[in-house]
C-alpha positions as CSV (number, residue, x, y, z in Angstrom):
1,X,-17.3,-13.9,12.7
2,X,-16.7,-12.9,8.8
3,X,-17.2,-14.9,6.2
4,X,-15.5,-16.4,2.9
5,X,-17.7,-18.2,0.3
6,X,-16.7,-20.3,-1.8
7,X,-17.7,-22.0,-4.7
8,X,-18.1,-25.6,-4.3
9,X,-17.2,-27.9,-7.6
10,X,-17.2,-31.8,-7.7
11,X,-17.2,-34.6,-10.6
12,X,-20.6,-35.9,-11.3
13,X,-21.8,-38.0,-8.2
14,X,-22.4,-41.2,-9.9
15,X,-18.4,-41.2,-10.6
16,X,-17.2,-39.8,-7.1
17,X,-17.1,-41.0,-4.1
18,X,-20.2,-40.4,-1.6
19,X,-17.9,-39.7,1.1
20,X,-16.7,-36.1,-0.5
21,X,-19.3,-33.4,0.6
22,X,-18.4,-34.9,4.2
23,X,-14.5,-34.5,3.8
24,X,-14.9,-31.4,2.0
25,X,-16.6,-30.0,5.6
26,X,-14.0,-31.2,7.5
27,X,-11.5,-29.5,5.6
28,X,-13.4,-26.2,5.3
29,X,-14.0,-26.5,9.4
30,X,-10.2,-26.9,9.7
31,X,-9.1,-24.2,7.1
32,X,-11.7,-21.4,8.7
33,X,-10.0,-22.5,12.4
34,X,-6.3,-21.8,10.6
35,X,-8.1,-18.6,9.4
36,X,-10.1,-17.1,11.9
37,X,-13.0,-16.7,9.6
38,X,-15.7,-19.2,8.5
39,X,-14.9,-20.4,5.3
40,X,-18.4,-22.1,3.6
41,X,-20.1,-23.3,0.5
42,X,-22.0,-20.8,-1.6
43,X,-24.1,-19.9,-4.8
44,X,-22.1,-17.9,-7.5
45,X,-24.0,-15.1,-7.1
46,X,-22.8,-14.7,-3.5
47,X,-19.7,-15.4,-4.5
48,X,-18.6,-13.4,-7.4
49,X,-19.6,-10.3,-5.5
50,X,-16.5,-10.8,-2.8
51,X,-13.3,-9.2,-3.5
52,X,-11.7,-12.3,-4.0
53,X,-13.9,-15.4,-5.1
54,X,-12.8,-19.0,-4.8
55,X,-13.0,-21.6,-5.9
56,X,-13.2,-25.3,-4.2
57,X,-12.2,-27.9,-6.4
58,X,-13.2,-30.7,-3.7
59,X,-12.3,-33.7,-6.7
60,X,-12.1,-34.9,-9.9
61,X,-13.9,-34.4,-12.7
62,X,-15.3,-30.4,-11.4
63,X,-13.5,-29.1,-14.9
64,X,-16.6,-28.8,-16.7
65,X,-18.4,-27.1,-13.9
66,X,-15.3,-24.8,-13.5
67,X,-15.7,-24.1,-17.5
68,X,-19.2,-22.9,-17.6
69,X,-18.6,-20.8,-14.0
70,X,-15.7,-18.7,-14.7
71,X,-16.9,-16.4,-17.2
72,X,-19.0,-14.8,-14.0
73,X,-15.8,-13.7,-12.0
74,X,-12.1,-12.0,-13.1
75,X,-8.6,-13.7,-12.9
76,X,-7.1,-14.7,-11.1
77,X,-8.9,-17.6,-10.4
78,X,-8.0,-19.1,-7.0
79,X,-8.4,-22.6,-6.6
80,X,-8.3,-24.1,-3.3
81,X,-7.8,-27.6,-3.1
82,X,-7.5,-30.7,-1.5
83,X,-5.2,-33.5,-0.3
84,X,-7.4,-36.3,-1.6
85,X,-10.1,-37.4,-4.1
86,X,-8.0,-36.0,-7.1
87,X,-8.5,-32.4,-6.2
88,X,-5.0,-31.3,-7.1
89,X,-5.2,-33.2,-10.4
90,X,-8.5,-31.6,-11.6
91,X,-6.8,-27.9,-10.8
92,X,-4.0,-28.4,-12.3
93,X,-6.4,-29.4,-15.7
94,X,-8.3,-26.3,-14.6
95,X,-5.1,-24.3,-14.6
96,X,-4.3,-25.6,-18.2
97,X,-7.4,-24.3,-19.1
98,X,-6.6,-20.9,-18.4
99,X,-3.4,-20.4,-19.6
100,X,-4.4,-21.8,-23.1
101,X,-6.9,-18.7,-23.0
102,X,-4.2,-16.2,-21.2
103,X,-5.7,-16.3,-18.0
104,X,-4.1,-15.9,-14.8
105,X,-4.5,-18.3,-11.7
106,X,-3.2,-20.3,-8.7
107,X,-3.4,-23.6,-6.7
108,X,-3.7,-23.2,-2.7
109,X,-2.4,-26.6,-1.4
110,X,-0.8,-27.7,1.1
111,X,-0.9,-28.1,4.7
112,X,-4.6,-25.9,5.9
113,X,-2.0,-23.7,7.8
114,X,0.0,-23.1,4.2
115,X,-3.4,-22.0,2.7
116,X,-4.5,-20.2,5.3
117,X,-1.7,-17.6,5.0
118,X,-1.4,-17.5,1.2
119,X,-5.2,-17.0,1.1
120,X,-5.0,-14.2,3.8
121,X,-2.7,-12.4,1.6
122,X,-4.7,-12.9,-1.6
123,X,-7.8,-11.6,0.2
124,X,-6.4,-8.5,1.3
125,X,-4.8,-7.7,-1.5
126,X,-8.0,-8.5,-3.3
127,X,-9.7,-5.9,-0.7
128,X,-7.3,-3.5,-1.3
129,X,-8.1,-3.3,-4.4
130,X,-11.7,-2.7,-4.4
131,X,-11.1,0.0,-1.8
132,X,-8.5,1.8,-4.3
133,X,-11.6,1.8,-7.0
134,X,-13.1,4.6,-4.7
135,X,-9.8,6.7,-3.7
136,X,-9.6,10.0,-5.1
137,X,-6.0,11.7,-4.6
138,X,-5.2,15.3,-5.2
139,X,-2.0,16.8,-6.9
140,X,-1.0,20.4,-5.8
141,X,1.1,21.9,-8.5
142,X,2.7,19.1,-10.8
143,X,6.3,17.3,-10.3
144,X,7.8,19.7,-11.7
145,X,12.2,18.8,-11.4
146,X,11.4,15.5,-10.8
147,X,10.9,13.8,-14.8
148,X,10.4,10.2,-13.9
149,X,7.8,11.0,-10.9
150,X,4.4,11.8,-13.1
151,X,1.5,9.4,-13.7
152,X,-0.3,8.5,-16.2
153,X,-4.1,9.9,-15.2
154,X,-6.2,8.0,-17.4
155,X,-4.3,4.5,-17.3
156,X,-4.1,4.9,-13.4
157,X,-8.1,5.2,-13.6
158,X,-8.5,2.5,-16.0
159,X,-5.9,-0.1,-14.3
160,X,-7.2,0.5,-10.9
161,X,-10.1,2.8,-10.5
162,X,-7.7,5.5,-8.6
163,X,-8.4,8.9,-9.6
164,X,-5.6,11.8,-10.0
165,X,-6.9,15.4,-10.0
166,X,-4.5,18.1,-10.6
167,X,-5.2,21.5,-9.0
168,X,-3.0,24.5,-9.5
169,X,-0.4,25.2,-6.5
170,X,-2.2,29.3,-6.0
171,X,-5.7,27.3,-4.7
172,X,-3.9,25.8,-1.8
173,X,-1.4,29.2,-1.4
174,X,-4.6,31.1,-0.9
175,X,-6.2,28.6,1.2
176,X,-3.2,29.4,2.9
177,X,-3.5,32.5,3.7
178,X,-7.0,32.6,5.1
179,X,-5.6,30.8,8.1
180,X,-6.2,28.3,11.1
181,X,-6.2,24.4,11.3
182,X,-7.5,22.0,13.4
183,X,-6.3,21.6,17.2
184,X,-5.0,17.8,17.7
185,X,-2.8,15.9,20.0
186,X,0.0,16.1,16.9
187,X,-0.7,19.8,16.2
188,X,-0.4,20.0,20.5
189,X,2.7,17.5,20.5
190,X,4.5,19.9,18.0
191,X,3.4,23.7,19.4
192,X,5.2,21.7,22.9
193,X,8.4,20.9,21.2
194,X,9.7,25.2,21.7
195,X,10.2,25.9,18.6
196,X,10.0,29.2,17.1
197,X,5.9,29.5,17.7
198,X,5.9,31.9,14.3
199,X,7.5,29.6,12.0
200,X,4.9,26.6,13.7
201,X,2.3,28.6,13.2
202,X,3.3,29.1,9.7
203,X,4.1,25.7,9.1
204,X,0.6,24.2,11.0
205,X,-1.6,26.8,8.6
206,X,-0.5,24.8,6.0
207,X,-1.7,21.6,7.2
208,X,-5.2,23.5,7.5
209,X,-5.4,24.8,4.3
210,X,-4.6,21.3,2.9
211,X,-7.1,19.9,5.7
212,X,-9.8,22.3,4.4
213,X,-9.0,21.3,0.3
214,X,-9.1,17.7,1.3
215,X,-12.8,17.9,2.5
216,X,-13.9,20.4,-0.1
217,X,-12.8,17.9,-3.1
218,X,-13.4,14.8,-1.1
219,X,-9.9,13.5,-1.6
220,X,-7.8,10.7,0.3
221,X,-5.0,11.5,-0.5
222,X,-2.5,14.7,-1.5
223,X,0.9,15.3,-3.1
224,X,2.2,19.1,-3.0
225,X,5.1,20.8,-5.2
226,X,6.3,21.9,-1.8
227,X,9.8,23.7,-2.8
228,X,7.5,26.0,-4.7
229,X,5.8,27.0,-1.3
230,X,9.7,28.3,-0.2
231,X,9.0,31.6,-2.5
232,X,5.6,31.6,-2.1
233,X,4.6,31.6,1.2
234,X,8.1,30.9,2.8
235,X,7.6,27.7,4.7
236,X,7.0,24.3,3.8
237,X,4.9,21.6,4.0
238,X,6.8,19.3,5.7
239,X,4.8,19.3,9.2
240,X,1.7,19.5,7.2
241,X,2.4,16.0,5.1
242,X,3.8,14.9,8.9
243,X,0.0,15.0,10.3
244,X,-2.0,14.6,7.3
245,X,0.2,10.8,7.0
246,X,-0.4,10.1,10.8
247,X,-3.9,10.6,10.4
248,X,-4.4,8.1,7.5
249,X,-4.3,10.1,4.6
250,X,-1.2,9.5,2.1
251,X,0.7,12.9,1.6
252,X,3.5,13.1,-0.5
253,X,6.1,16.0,-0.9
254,X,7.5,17.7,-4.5
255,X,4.0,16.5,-6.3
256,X,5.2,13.4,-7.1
257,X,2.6,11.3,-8.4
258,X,3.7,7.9,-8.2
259,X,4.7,8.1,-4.5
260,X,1.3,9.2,-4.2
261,X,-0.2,6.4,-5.9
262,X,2.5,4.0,-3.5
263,X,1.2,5.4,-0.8
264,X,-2.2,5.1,-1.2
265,X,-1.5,1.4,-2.0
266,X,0.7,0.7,0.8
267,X,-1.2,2.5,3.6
268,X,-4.6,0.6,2.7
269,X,-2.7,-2.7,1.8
270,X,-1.4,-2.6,5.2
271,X,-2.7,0.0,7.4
272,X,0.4,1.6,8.1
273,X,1.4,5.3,7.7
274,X,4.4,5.9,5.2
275,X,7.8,7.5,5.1
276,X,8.6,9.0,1.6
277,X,12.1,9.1,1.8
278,X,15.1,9.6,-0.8
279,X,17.7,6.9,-1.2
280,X,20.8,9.0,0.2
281,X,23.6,6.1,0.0
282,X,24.1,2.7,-0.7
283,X,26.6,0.2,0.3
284,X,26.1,-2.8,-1.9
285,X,28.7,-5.4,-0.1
286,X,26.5,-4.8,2.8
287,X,22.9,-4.6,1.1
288,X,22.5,-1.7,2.8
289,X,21.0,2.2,2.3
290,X,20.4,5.1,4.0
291,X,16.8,6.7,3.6
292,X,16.2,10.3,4.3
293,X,13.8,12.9,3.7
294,X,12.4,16.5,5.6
295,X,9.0,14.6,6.7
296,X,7.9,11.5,8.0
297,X,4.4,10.4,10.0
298,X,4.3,11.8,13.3
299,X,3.3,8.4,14.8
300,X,6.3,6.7,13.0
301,X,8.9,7.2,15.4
302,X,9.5,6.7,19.2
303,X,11.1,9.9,19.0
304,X,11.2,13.0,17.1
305,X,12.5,17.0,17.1
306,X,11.9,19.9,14.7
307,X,15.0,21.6,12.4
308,X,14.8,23.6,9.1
309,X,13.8,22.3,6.2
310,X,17.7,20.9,4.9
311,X,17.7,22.0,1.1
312,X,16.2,26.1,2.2
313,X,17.3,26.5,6.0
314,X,13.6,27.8,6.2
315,X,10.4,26.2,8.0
316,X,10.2,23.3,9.7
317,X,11.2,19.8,9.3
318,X,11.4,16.6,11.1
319,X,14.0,14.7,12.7
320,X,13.8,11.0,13.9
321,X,14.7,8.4,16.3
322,X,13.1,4.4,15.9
323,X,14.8,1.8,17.6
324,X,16.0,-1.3,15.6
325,X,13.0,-3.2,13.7
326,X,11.8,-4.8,11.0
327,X,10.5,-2.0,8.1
328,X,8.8,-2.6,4.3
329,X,9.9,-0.6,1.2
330,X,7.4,-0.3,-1.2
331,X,6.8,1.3,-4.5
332,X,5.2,1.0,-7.7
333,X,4.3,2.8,-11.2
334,X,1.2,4.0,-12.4
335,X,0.3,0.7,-14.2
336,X,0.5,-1.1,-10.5
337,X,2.3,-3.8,-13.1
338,X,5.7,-3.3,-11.9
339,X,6.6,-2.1,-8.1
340,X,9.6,-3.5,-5.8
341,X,8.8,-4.7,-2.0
342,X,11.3,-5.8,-0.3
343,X,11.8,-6.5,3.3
344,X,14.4,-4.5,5.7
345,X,15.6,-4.1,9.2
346,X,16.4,-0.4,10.4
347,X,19.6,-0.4,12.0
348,X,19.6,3.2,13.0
349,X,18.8,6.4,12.5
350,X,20.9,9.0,12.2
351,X,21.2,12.7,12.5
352,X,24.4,13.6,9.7
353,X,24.2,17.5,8.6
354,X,24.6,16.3,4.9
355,X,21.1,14.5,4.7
356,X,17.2,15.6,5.0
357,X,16.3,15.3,8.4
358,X,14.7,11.8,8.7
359,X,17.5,9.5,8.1
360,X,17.3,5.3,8.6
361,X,19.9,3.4,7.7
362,X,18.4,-0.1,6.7
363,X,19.4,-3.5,5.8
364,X,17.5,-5.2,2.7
365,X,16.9,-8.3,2.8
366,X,17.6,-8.9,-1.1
367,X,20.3,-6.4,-1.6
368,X,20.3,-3.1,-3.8
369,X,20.4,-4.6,-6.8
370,X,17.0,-3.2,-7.9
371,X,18.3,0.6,-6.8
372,X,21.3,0.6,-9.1
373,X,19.7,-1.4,-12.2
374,X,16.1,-0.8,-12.4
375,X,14.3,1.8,-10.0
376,X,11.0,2.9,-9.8
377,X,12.2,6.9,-9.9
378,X,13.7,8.1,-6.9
379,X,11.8,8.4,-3.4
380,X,10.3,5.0,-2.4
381,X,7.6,4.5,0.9
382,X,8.8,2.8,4.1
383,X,6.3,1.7,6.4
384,X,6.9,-0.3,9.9
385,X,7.0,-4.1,10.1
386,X,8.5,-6.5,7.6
387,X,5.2,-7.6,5.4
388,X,5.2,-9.9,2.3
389,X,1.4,-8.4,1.9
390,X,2.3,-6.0,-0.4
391,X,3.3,-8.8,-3.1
């Protein structure tokens, strides 16, 4: 079974009582059943180099201990408490503390159920986080029409460790045209739907090409100015983005860079694929909007069947079916400061000749106010399930 340390702090022992170290177990035995991990004491050292350190504030009078540990780890400071012995009273001095020197923290209290989820959430979050320090994501071509879809490199890098490369569009057009891709169940699945085999073919060498690029630069992720690809090779991407997002790598469309970036986030946050979709319509009396886009994961929906590409009548795009369910939407900037996740439920899709191919029409759960007033650019990630992870 894993493992969460945590840092044990206590008031001096000739002022607390003896019985603490003993309560303290219990509570850490019934906190690592709520969590299905063992939860234990530890050194700093061992500590400070999890994703997320904690700290136990088992009772009054730990401040001073708090004060001279903290420098060794980064806010926020979690501090997981107790319901006795004055734990809660010595956090909340310890919290004080840190917002006197701008520090960010928070108090887990409550029920060892209530902890157990909040402190489930911070630690993936936490481990999400050191996982996007070592994610390296590749842009094809730049956003190009899109003005409010461009990161900034160097404060993406410095904010979160992610790095953006950008590559000129010609290096994937010529990896293009050498030709081939891997043979997969999705590449089998989509050669079995009988659509026109030239324009698959066409379509499936792109997802090669970008297969091939992805090892040679040891990327995770892509995002391709795919409407260039009409005129230049006269197909898109839109099956290619289809497999590489099924398979666990984020791939955006139109080389936008913050989708990328949400992406990347959302599919390590929560291990689902994502559909980078436009905001079609809203109805604001009903909270509701209609998503749609030319590409979405192949293992998203129960069903799907291939079109054109809706824009060009050209190449091959992706139509949908899910049933009913709960769904996330997700995105956020290149600071990671500012994002919206909210949850919906999908209450159909759709196949209207007006839209990209992909359409869901979903409820949210807080309304459209943040489309109309305050948007994070245009297309924005929907993955299944209704999560509060991502927050």
């Amino acid at each position: 079974m894993s493992e969460l340390k945590v840092k044990f702090l206590m008031g001096p022992a000739d002022c607390n009582d003896r019985n603490i170290p003993s309560y303290s177990e219990e509570f850490l035995a019934g906190l690592s059943k709520a969590m299905g991990e063992n939860v234990v004491c530890a050194e700093m050292d061992e500590v400070k180099e999890q994703a997320l350190p904690v700290y136990f504030i088992a009772s009054g009078g730990a401040e001073p201990g708090f004060r001279e540990a903290y420098t060794q780890t980064k806010e926020p400071y979690i501090l997981l408490t107790t319901p006795g012995y004055n734990s809660l009273a010595a956090s909340m001095e310890i919290m004080g503390f840190l917002q006197e020197h701008g520090l960010r923290g928070e108090i887990l209290h409550g029920s060892v159920e209530t902890i157990a989820k909040r402190l489930k959430i911070l630690k993936r979050v936490a481990e999400t986080r050191e996982r996007l320090k070592h994610t390296r994501l590749g842009c094809f071509g730049a956003p190009g029409g899109l003005i409010a879809s461009d990161a900034d490199f160097e404060e993406l890098k410095r904010v979160s460790g992610i790095e953006l490369v950008l590559y000129d569009l010609s290096e994937l057009v010529e990896e293009y045209r050498k030709g081939g891709y891997p043979e997969n169940a999705y590449t089998d699945g989509l050669k079995k739907k009988g659509y026109d085999v030239q324009e698959i073919e066409k379509a499936l060498n792109v997802y090669g090409a970008l297969k091939r690029l992805i090892s040679k630069y040891d990327l995770q992720g892509v995002t391709v100015k795919c409407f260039d690809l009409l005129e230049l090779i006269h197909t898109t991407g839109c099956l290619a983005l289809a497999i590489l997002n099924a398979e666990g790598i984020p791939a955006a469309c139109e080389g936008d860079q913050k989708s990328l970036v949400s992406m990347a986030v959302l599919q390590t946050l929560t291990g689902e694929s994502g559909f980078m979709a436009n905001p079609s319509c809203m109805d604001p009396e009903k909270g509701e909007i209609i998503f749609a886009h030319c590409t979405l994961p192949i293992d998203m929906p129960d069903e799907y069947s291939l079109t054109t590409h809706f824009e060009s009548g050209i190449g091959v795009a992706v139509a949908c079916d899910l049933a009913p369910q709960s769904m996330t939407v997700f995105k956020c900037d290149d600071t990671l400061k500012r994002y919206y996740a909210g949850r919906a439920e999908l209450l159909e899709t759709m196949h209207r000749s007006d839209l990209c191919r992909s359409q869901m029409r979903l409820k949210l759960e807080d309304g459209t106010g943040y489309f109309s007033s305050r948007p994070i650019s245009n297309h924005h990630i929907i993955c299944r399930g209704g999560r509060t992870g991502c927050q």
